[in-house]
Short mmCIF file of the C-alpha atoms (twelve columns), coordinates in Angstrom:
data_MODEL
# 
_entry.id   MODEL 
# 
loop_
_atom_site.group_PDB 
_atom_site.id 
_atom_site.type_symbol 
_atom_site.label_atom_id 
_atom_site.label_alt_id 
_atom_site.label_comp_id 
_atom_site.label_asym_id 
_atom_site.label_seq_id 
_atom_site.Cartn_x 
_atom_site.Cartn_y 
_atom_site.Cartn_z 
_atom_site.pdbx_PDB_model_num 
ATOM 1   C CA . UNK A 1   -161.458 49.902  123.778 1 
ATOM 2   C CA . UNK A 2   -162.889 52.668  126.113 1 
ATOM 3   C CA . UNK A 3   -163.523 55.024  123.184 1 
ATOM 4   C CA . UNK A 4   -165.059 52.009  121.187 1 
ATOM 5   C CA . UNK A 5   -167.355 51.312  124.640 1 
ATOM 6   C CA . UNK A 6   -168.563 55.181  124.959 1 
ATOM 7   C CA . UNK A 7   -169.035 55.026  121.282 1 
ATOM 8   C CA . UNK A 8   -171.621 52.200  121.412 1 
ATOM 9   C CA . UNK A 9   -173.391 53.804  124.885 1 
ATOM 10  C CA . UNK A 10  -174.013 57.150  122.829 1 
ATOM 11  C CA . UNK A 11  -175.110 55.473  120.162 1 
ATOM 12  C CA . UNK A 12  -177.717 52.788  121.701 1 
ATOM 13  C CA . UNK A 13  -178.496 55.230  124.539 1 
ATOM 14  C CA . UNK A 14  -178.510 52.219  127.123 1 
ATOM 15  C CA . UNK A 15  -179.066 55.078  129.840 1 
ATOM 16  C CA . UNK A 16  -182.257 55.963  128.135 1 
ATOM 17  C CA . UNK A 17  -184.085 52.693  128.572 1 
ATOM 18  C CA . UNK A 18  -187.207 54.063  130.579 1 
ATOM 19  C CA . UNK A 19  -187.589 56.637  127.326 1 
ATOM 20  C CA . UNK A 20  -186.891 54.188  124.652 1 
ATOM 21  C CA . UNK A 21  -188.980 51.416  123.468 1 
ATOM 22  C CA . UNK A 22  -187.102 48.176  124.698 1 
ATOM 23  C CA . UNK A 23  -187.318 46.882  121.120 1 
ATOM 24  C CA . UNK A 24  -185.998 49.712  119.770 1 
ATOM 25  C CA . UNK A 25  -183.077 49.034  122.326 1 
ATOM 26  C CA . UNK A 26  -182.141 45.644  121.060 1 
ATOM 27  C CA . UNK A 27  -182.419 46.708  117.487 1 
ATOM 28  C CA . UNK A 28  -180.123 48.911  117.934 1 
ATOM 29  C CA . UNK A 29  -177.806 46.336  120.134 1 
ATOM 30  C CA . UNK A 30  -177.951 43.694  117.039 1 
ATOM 31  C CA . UNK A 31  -176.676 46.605  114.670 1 
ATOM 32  C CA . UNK A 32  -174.181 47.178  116.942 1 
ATOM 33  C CA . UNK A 33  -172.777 43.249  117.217 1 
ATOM 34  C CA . UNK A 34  -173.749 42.729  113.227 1 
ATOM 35  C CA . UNK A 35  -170.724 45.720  112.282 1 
ATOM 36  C CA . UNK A 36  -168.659 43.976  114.763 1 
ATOM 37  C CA . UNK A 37  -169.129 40.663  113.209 1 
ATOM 38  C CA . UNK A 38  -168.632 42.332  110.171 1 
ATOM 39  C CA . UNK A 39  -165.266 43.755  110.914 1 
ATOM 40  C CA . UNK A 40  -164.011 40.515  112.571 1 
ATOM 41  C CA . UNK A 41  -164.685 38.800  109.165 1 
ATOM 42  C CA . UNK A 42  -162.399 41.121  107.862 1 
ATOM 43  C CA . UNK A 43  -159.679 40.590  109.904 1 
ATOM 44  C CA . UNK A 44  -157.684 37.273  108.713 1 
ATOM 45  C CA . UNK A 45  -158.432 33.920  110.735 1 
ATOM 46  C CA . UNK A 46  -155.131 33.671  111.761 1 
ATOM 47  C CA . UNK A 47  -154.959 36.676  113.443 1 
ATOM 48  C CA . UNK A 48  -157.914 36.856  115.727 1 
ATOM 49  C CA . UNK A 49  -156.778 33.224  117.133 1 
ATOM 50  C CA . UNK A 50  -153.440 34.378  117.709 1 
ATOM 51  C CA . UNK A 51  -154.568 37.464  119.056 1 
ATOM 52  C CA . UNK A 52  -156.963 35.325  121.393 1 
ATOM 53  C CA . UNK A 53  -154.159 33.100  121.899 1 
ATOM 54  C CA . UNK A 54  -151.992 35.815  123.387 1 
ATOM 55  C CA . UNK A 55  -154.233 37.158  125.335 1 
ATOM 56  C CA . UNK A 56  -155.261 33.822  126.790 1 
ATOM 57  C CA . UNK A 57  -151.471 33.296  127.556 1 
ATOM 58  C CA . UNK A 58  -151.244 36.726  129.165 1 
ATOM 59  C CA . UNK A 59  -153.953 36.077  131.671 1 
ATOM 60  C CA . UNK A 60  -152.533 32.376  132.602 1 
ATOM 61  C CA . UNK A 61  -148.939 34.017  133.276 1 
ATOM 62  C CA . UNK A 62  -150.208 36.794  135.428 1 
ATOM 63  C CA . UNK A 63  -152.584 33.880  137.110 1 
ATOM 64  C CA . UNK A 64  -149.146 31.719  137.876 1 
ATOM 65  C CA . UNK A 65  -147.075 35.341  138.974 1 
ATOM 66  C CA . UNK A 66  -149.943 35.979  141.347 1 
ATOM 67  C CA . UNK A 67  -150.187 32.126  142.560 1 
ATOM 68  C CA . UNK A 68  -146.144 32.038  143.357 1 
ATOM 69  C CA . UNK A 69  -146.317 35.703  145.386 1 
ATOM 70  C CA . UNK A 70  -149.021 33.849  147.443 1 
ATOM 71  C CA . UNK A 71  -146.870 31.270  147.726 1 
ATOM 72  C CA . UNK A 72  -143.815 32.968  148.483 1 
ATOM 73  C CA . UNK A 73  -145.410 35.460  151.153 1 
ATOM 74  C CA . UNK A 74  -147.106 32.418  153.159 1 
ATOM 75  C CA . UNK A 75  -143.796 30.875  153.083 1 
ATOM 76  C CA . UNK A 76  -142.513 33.790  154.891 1 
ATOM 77  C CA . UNK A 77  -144.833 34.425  157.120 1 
ATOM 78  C CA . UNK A 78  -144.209 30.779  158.256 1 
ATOM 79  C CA . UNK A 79  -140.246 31.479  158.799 1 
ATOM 80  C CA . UNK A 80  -140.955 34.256  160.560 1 
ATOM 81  C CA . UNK A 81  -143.325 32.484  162.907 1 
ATOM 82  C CA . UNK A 82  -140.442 29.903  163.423 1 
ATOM 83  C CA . UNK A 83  -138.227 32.418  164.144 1 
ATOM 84  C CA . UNK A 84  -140.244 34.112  166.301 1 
ATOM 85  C CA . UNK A 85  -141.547 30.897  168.228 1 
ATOM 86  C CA . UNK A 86  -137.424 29.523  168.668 1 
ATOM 87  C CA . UNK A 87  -136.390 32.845  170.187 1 
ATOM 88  C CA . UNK A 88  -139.089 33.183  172.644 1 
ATOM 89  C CA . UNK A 89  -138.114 31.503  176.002 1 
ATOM 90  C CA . UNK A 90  -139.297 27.866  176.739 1 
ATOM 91  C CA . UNK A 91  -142.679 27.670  178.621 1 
ATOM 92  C CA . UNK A 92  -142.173 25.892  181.708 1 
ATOM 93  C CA . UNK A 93  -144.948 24.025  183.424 1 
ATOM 94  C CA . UNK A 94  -146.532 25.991  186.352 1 
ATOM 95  C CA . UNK A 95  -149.034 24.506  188.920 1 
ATOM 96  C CA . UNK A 96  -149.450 21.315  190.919 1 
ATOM 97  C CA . UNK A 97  -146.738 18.398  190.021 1 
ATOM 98  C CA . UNK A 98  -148.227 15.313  189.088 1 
ATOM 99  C CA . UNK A 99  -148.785 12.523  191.945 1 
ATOM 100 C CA . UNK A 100 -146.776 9.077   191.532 1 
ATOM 101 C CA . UNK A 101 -148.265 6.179   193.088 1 
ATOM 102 C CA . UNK A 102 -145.494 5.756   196.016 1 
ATOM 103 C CA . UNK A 103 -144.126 2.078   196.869 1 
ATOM 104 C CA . UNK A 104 -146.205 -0.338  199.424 1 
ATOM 105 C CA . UNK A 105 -145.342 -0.428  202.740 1 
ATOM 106 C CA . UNK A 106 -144.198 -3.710  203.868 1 
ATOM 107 C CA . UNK A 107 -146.237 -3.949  207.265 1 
ATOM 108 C CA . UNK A 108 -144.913 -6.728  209.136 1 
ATOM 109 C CA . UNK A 109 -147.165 -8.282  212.042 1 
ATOM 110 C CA . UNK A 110 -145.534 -8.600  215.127 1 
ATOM 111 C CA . UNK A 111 -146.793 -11.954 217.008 1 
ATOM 112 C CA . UNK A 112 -147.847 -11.517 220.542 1 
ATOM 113 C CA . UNK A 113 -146.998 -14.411 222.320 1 
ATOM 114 C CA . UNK A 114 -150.167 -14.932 224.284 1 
ATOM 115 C CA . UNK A 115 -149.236 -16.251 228.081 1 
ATOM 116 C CA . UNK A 116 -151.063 -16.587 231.567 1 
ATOM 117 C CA . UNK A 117 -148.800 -14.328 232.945 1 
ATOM 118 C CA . UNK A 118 -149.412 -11.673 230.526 1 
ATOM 119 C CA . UNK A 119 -153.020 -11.956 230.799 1 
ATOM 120 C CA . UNK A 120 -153.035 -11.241 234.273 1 
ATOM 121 C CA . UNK A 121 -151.191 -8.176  233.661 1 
ATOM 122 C CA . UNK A 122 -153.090 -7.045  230.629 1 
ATOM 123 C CA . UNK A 123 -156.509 -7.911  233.665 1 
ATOM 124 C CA . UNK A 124 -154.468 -5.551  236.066 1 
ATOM 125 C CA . UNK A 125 -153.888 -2.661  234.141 1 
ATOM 126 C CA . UNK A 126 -156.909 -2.461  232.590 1 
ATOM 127 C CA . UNK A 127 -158.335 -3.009  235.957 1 
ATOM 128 C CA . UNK A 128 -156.545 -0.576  237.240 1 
ATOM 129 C CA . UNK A 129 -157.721 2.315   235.130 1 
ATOM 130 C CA . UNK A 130 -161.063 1.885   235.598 1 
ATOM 131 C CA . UNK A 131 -160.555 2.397   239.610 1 
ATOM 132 C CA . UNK A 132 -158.252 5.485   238.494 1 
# 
């Protein structure tokens, strides 16, 4: 193929398009693909569509080999994480310990009994201060 590909650049000059007419160019180009077409037609039928065939076949298997190595490499990268992430030690948590509401208090009221007698004292003492 490469020697057919320099062939066809030395012959149409393609580098040589600023000193070439660009019609002259493409006549030359349509020579070029006319022999090819000729040569194809001499070729049998069956043999350029298995030839196509084969080569269509070729590119789909090395399409699937490269899918499964992608496949096959991310799949290892993910054990490897794994493996990595089970053998590091387990984080613990760090920081301020979250607040539970605590129980209600059961406040019990104590009754005062209210009497004459302790009035008068309650009178005194505070009585008493204020002299102090």
């Amino acid at each position: 193929k490469f020697k057919e590909e320099s062939k066809y650049k030395e012959d149409l000059h393609i580098n040589d398009v600023d000193t070439r007419d660009t019609l002259a160019v493409l006549g030359a180009i349509e020579q070029c693909l006319e022999s090819e077409l000729k040569t194809l037609k001499l070729f049998p039928q069956g043999s350029v569509e298995h030839w196509r065939r084969e080569c269509e076949a070729e590119r789909k298997k090395a399409q699937r080999a490269a899918l499964t190595q992608q496949l096959e490499q991310e799949a290892r990268q993910k054990t490897e994480q794994l493996q990595m992430r089970s053998q590091q030690p387990s984080k613990k948590k760090t920081g301020r310990n979250d607040m539970g509401r605590s129980a209600f208090l059961d406040r019990k009221v104590k009754k005062v009994e209210v009497n004459e007698e302790n009035k008068e004292d309650d009178e005194r003492k505070y009585l008493s201060l204020i002299h102090i």
